[in-house]
C-alpha positions in Angstrom: -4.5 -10.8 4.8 -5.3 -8.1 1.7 -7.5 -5.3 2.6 -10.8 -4.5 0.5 -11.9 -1.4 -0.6 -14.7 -2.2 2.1 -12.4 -2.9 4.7 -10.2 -0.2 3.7 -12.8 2.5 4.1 -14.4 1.1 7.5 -10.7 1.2 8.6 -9.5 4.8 8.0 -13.2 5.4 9.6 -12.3 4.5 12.5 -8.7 5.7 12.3 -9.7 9.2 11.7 -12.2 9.0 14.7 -10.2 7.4 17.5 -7.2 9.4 16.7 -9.8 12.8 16.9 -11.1 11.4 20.1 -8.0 10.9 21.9 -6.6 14.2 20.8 -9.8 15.3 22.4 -9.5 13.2 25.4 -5.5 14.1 25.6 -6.6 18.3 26.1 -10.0 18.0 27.8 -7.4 16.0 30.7 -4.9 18.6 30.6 -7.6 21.4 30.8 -9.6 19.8 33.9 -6.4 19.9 35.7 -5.4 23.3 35.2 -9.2 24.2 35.8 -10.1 22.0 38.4 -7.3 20.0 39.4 -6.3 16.2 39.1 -4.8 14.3 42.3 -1.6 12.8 41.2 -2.2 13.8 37.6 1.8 13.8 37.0 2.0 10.3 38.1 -1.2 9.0 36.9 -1.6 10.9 33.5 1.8 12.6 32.9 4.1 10.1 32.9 2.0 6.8 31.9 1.6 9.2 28.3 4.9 10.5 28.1 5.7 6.7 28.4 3.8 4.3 26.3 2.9 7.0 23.4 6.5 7.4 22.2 7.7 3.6 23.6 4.5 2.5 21.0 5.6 5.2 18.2 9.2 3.2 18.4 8.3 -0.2 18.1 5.8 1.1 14.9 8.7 3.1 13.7 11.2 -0.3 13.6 8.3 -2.2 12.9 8.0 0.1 9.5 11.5 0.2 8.7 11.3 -3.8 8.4 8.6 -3.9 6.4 9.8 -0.9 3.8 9.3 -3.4 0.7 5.6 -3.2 1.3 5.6 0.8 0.9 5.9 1.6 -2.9 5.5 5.3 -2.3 8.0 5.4 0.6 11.4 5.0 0.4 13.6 3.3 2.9 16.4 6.1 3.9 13.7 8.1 5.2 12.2 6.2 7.3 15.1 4.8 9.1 15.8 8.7 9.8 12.6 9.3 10.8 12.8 5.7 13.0 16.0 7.0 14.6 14.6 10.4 15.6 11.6 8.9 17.2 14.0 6.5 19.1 15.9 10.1 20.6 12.7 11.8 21.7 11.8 8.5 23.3 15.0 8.2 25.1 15.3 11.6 26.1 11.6 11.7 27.5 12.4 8.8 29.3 15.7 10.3 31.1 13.1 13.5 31.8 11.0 11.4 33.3 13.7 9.4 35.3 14.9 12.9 36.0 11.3 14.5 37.3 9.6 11.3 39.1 11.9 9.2 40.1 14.9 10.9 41.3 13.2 13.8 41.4 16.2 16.3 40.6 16.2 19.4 37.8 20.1 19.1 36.0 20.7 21.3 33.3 22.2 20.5 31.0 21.7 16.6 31.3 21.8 13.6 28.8 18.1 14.4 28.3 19.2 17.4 26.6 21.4 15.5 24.2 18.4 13.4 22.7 16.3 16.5 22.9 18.5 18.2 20.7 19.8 15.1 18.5 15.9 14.2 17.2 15.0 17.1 15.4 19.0 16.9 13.6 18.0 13.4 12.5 14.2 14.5 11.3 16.0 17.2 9.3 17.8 14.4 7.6 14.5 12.3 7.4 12.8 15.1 5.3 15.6 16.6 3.1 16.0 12.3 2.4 12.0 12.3 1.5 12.8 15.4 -0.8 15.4 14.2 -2.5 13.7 11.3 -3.4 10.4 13.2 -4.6 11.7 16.2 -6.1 14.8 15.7 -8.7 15.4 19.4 -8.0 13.7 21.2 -5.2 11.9 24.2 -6.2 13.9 27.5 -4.6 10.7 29.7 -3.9 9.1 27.3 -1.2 12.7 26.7 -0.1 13.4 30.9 0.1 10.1 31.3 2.1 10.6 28.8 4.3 13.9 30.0 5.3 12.3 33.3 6.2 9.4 32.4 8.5 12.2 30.3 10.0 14.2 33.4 10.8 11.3 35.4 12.1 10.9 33.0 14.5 14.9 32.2 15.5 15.7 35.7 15.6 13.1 36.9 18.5 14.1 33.4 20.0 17.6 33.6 20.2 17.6 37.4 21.3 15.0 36.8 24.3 17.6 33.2 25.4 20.5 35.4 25.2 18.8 38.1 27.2 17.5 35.9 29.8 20.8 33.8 30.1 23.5 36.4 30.9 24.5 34.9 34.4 24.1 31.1 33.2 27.2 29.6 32.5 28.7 29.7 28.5 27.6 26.0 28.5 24.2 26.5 30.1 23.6 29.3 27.3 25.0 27.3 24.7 22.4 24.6 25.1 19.7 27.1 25.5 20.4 28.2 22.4 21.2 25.3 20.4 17.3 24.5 20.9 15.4 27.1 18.8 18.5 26.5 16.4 17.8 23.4 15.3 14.3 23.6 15.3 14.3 25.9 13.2 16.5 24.3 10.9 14.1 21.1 11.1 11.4 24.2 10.1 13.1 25.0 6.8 12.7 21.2 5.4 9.4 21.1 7.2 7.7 23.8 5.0 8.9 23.2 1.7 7.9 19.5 2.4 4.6 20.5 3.1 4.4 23.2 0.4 5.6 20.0 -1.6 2.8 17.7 -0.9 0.0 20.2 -1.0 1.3 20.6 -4.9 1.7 17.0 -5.5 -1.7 16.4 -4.2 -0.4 12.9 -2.7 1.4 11.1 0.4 -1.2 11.7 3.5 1.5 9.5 5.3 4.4 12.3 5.4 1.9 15.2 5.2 0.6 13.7 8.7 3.9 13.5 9.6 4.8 17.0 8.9 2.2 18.4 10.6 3.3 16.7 14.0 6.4 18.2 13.7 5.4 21.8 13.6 3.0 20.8 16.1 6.3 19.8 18.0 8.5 22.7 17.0 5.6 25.1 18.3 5.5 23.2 21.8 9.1 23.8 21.7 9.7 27.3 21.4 6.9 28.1 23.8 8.2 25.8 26.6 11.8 27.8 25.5 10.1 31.2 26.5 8.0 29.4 29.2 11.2 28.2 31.1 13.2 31.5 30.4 10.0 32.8 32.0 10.2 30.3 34.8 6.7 30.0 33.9 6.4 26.6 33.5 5.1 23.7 35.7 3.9 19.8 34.8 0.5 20.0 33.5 0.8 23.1 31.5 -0.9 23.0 27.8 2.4 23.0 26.1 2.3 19.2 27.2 -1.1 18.9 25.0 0.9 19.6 21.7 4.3 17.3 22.8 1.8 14.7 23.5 -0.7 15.4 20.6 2.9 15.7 18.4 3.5 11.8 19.3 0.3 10.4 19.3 -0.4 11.8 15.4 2.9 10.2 14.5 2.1 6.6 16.3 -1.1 6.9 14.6 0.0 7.2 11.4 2.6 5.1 11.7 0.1 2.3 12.8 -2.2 4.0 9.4 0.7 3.6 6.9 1.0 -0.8 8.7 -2.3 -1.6 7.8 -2.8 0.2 4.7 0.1 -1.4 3.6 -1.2 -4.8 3.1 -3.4 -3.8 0.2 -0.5 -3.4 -2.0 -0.3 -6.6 -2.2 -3.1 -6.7 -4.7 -2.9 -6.4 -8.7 -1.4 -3.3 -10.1 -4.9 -2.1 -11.3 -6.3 -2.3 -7.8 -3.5 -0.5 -6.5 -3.5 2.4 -8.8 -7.7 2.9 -8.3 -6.4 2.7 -4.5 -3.5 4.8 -5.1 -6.0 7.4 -7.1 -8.5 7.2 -3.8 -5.4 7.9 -1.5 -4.6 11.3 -3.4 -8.1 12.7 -3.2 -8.0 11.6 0.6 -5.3 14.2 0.7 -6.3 16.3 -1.1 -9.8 16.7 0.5 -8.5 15.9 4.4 -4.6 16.1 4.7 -4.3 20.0 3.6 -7.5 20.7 6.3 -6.2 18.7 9.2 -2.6 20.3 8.7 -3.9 23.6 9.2 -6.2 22.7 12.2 -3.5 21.4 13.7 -1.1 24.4 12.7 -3.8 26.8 13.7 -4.8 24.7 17.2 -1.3 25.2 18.3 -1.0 29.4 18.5 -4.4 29.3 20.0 -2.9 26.8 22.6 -0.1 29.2 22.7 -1.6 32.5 23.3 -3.5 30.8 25.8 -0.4 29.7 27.6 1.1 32.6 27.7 -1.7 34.6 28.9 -2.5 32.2 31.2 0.7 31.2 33.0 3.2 34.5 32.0 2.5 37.9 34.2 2.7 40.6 31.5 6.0 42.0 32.0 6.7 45.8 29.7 10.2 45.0 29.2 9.6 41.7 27.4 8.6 40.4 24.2 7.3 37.6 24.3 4.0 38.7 24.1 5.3 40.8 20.9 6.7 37.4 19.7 3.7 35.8 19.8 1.7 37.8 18.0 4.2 37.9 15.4 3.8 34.7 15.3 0.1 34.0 15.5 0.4 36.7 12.2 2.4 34.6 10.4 0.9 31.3 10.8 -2.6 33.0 9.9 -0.8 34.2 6.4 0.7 31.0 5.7 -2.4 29.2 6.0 -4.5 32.1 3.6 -1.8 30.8 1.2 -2.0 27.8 1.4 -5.7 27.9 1.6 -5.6 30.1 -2.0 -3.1 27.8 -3.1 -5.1 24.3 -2.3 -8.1 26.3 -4.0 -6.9 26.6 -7.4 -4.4 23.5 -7.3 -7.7 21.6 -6.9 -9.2 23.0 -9.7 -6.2 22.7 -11.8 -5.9 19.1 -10.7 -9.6 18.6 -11.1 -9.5 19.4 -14.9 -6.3 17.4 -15.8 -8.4 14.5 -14.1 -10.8 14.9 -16.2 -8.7 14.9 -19.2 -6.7 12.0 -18.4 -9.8 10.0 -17.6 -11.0 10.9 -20.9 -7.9 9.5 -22.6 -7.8 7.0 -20.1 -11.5 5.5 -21.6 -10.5 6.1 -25.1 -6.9 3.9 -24.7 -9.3 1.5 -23.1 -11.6 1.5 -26.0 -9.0 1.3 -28.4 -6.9 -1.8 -26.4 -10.2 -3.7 -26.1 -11.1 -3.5 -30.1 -7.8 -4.4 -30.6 -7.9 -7.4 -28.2 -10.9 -8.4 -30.3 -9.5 -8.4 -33.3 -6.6 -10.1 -32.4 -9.0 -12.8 -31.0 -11.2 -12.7 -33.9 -8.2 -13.0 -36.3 -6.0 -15.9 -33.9 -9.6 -18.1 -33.9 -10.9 -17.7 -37.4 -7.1 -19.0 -38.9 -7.0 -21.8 -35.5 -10.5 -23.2 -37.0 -10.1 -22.4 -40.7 -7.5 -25.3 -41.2 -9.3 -27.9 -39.1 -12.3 -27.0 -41.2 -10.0 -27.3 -44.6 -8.8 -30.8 -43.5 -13.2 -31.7 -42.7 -13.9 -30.4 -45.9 -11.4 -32.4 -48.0 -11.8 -36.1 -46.2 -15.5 -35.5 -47.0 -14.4 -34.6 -50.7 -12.8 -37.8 -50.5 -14.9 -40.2 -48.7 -17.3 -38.4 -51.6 -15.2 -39.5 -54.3 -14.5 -43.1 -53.4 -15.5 -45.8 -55.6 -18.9 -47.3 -55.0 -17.3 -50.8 -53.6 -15.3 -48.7 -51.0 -16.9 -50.3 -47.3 -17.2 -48.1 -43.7 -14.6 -50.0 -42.3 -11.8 -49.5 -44.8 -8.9 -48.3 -44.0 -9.0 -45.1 -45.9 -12.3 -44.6 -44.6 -11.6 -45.2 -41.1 -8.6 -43.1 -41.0 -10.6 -40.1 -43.3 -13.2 -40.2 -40.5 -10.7 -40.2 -37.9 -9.2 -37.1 -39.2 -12.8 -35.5 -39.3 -13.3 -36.4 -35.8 -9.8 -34.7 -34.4 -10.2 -31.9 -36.3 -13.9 -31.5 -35.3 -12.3 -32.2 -31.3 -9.8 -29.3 -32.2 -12.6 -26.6 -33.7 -14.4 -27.8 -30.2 -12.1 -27.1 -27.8 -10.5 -23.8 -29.4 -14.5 -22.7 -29.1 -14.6 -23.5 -25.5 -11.6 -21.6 -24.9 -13.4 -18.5 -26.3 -16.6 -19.2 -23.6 -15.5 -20.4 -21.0 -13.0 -17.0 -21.3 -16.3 -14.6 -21.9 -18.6 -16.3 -19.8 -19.3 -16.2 -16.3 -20.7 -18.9 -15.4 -22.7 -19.1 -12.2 -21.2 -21.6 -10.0 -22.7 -25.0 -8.9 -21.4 -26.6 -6.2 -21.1 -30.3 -4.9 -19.2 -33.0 -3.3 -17.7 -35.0 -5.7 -14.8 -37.6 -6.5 -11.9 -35.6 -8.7 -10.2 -38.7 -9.9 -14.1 -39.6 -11.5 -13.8 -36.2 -12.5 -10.4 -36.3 -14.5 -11.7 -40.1 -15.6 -14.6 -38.0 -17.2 -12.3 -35.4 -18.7 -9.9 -38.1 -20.1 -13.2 -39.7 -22.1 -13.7 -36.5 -24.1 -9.7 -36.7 -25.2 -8.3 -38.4 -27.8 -4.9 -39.6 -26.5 -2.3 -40.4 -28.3 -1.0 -44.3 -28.1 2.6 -43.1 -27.3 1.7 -40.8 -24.2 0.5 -42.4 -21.0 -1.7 -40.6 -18.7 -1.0 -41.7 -15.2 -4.3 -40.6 -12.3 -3.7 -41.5 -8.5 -5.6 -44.9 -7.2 -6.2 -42.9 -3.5 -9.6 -41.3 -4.4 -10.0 -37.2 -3.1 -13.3 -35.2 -2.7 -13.8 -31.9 -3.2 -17.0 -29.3 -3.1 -16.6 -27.4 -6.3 -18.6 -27.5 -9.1 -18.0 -30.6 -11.2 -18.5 -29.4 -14.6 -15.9 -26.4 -14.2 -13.1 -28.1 -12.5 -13.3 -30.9 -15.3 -13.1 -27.9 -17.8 -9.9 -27.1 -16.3 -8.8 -30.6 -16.8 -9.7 -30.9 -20.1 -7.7 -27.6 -20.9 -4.3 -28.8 -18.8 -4.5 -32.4 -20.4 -4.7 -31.3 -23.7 -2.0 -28.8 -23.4 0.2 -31.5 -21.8 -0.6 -33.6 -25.2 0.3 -31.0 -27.3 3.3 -29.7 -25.6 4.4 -33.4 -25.9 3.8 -33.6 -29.5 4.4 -36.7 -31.1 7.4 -37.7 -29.3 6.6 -40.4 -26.6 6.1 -38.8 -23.4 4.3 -39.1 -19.6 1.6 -37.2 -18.1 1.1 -37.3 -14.0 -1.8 -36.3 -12.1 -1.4 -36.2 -8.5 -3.6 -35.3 -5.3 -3.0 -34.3 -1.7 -4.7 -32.2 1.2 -3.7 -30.8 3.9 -5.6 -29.1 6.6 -7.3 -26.2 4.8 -6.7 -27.3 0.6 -6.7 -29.9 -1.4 -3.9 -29.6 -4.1 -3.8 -31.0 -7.5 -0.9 -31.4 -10.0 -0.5 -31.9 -13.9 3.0 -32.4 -14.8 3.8 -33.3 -18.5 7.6 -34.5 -19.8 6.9 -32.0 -22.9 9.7 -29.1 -23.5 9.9 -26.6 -20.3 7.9 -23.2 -20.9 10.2 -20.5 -21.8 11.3 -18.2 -18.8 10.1 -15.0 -20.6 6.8 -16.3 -21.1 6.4 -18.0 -17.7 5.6 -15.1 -15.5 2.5 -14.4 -18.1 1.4 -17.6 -18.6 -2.0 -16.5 -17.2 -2.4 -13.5 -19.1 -5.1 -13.6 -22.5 -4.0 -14.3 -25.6 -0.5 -15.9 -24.7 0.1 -19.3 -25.9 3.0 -21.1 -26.6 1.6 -23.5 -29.4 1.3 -23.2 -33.2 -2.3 -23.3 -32.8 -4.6 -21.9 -30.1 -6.8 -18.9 -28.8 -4.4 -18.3 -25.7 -7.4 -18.6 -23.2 -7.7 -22.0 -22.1 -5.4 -21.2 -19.3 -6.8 -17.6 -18.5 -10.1 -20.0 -17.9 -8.5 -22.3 -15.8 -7.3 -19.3 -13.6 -10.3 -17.2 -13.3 -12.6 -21.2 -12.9 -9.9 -21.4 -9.8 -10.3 -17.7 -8.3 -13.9 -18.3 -8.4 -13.4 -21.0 -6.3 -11.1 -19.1 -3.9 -8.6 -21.5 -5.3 -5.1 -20.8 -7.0 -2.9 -21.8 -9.6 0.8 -21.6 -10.6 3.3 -23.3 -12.9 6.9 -24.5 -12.7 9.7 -25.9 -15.2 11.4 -28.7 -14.5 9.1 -30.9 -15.2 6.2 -28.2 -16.6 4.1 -28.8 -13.8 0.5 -26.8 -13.0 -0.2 -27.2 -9.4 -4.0 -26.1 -8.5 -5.2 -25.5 -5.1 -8.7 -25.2 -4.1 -9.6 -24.8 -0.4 -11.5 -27.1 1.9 -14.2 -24.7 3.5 -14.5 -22.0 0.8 -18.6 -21.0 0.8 
């Protein structure tokens, strides 16, 4: 199944609002309980999301890796990473859970803490990956300010761990640290990706992406300070941005699925598509990364003023300010920096659709006068040949008799070359013309019977039609068209050596199928893949459209056609139920 542009619209629709409404849904729960109080909310809420979220986010994640082909603008390395870090998260919230609900014990360290730690490592990997293959050289600014917003925020962290952790044990302090360290490695990549794809104007897909991981990274560093704090408890906000972190990136996981099936259509379609996706981006993906960016330090000055007693000897309410500061700067840039990227981008667009009309202008005029030039020499030696029997039959003694001979061949030779001028004019209309169509029940084999009446055949070529008769609801006068254009090219593509021509029908239980197969010379390899294409012909003579009719007569049926070598065979299909 291809997605429309109809389709395709209602779709990300309805994406954009269920994946709004269950971030909704996801806080407006987690609020009520810490306002009013849910019975059994870990069991009935808690764990059922920290559950089936990330188990769906995995299956999508391996479901994506399978189908990378069908992702032109993502690569494959990637997205394994990115598959494999999902997997971690999944396990580890599943041993937490194991851990919390069912065994209902607290160890620290614990196996949980291994996947905790190992996901981010493996995200790092996905996005320096993505880079890699984006950028040929990463740009060093984005790279030198990410690296110092990703101090500003390890330094504070590891300081207030180091300080809170002086009776743990060296192992319990080395874990404890090893968390804000990797996060904010996993920052670094994070930023400059993002500063990337706000430049680039395109990929919504990792953009999304992106912004769920410093959604993630956030919920980390406050439940770091929240658990130094011994602050924390199930049901506290943080859970809101863990939760909110998967549920973006199983959405757009599911997103990237089902857009992907449109690629399957022509290159043209896909680049108008591909031209819609970047001003999606451009006008939604910068805006949502910020409100999510800017959601999370109002979700965590709300925790901490919420859950942490002030305290004067700490800093975590120094940190968070810091913090809050920083995030509000980086979005003014990027905010300044979307503003005149878009008009940049807007006036390049404009230029290159300019050009873009004028190299359209220029290939069609010179598509015309190729046509105009390949049918005016096609008919002018047919009409040289007319013109020179009739100088003939003009100039033959007064005795000379209609059925002569000389007279009956001269006329003859009028009558092909008349045939020839005929069809090589058809080929020209039935290209141009859109013919509205007009549909019926009829017999095909009457129908290629009909065809075969209009065709002069050749003595030494036998035409071979099958005795079972078929019907079909198409429109008669088109689908004989097509015949006439495939049995003619069989005859020429024989020449004048003795050859075969084989017309076959079957069905099943949605198409009936119909075959030409000629014993003529096989059609090159380099021209078979554009067989269909205007203005490509094989023969000495002819417009190159005949088979470009045949095609679009076909589509317009919901039909299809294809060719094969060995014999040259066309094989048509045209479906049973097609309205």
């Amino acid at each position: 199944m291809v997605l429309n542009f109809d389709q395709k619209n209602k779709f990300q629709l309805i994406w954009a609002y269920s994946l709004v409404a269950i971030l909704v849904i996801i806080a407006s729960l987690y609020f009520t309980n810490i306002n009013v109080g849910i019975e059994n909310f870990s069991k009935t809420i808690s764990l059922p999301a920290y559950t089936i979220i990330p188990g769906i986010m995995v299956l999508l994640s391996i479901w994506a890796v399978v189908r990378s082909k069908s992702f032109p603008e993502l690569s494959r390395t990637p997205l394994i990473f990115l598959a494999v870090a999902f997997s971690f998260w999944f396990l580890a919230e599943q041993i937490w859970n194991l851990y919390e609900h069912v065994l209902e014990i607290d160890p620290y360290p614990s196996a949980a803490d291994f996947f905790y730690l190992s996901a981010p490592i493996f995200m790092f990997i996905s996005l320096w990956t993505f880079l890699k293959s984006e950028e040929k050289k990463i740009p060093v600014r984005p790279v030198i300010i990410a690296s110092i917003i990703s101090a500003s925020i390890l330094i504070p962290s590891i300081v207030f761990t180091f300080d809170a952790g002086i009776e743990d044990s060296p192992i319990e302090n080395l874990v404890a640290l090893a968390y804000p360290i990797v996060d904010a490695a996993l920052l670094v990549p994070a930023l400059v990706a993002f500063s990337v794809l706000v430049s680039s104007k395109k990929n919504f897909f990792w953009l999304m992406i992106i912004s769920g991981i410093i959604v993630m990274m956030a919920a980390d560093t406050i439940f770091l300070f929240l658990v130094l704090e011994d602050a924390y408890v199930d049901g506290h906000p943080v859970d809101i941005l863990w939760i909110s972190s998967y549920t973006i990136w199983t959405f757009m996981l599911f997103y990237a699925l089902m857009e992907s099936r449109y690629y399957k259509e022509p290159k043209e379609v896909h680049e108008i598509a591909r031209k819609y996706e970047t001003q999606k981006a451009e006008k939604y993906g910068v805006a949502i990364g910020l409100i999510l960016i800017n959601a999370t330090v109002i979700l965590l000055l709300f925790g901490i003023n919420y859950f942490i007693e002030p305290r004067e000897d700490t800093i975590l309410e120094f940190f968070s300010w810091i913090l809050g500061m920083l995030v509000v700067m980086f979005s003014s840039i990027v905010i300044l920096m979307n503003s005149r990227l878009n008009r940049t981008l807007k006036r390049r667009t404009t230029q290159l659709e300019e050009a873009s009309k004028e190299l359209v202008k220029n290939e069609r005029f010179s598509a015309i006068g190729e046509l105009a030039s390949r049918v005016s020499h096609d008919i002018r030696n047919p009409l040289s040949n007319i013109l020179m029997s009739i100088e003939l039959l003009k100039n033959s003694p007064p005795e000379t008799k209609l059925e002569d001979d000389g007279v009956v061949e001269k006329i003859e030779l009028i009558s092909k070359n008349i045939e020839r001028i005929s069809h090589q004019v058809n080929d020209v209309l039935g290209f141009v013309k859109n013919r509205k169509l007009n549909k019926v029940n009829f017999s095909l084999n009457k129908c290629v019977k009909d065809a075969l009446e209009t065709i002069s055949k050749p003595q030494y070529i036998k035409i071979k039609i099958p005795q079972k008769n078929y019907n079909v609801n198409a429109d008669p006068f088109q689908i004989q068209i097509i015949f006439n254009n495939l049995i003619i090219n069989a005859i020429q593509a024989i020449g004048k050596n003795n050859g075969e021509i084989i017309i076959r029908f079957s069905e099943n239980n949605s198409q009936t199928i119909m075959e030409v197969e000629n014993s003529g010379p096989e059609i090159p390899e380099d021209v078979l893949p554009h067989i269909f294409d205007s203005l490509v012909t094989t023969k000495q003579v002819g417009t190159g459209l005949g088979l470009v009719s045949c095609k679009t007569i076909i589509e317009n049926h919901g039909g299809d056609i294809s060719v094969r070598n060995n014999p040259t065979t066309f094989v048509l299909s045209l479906p049973k139920n097609h309205s």
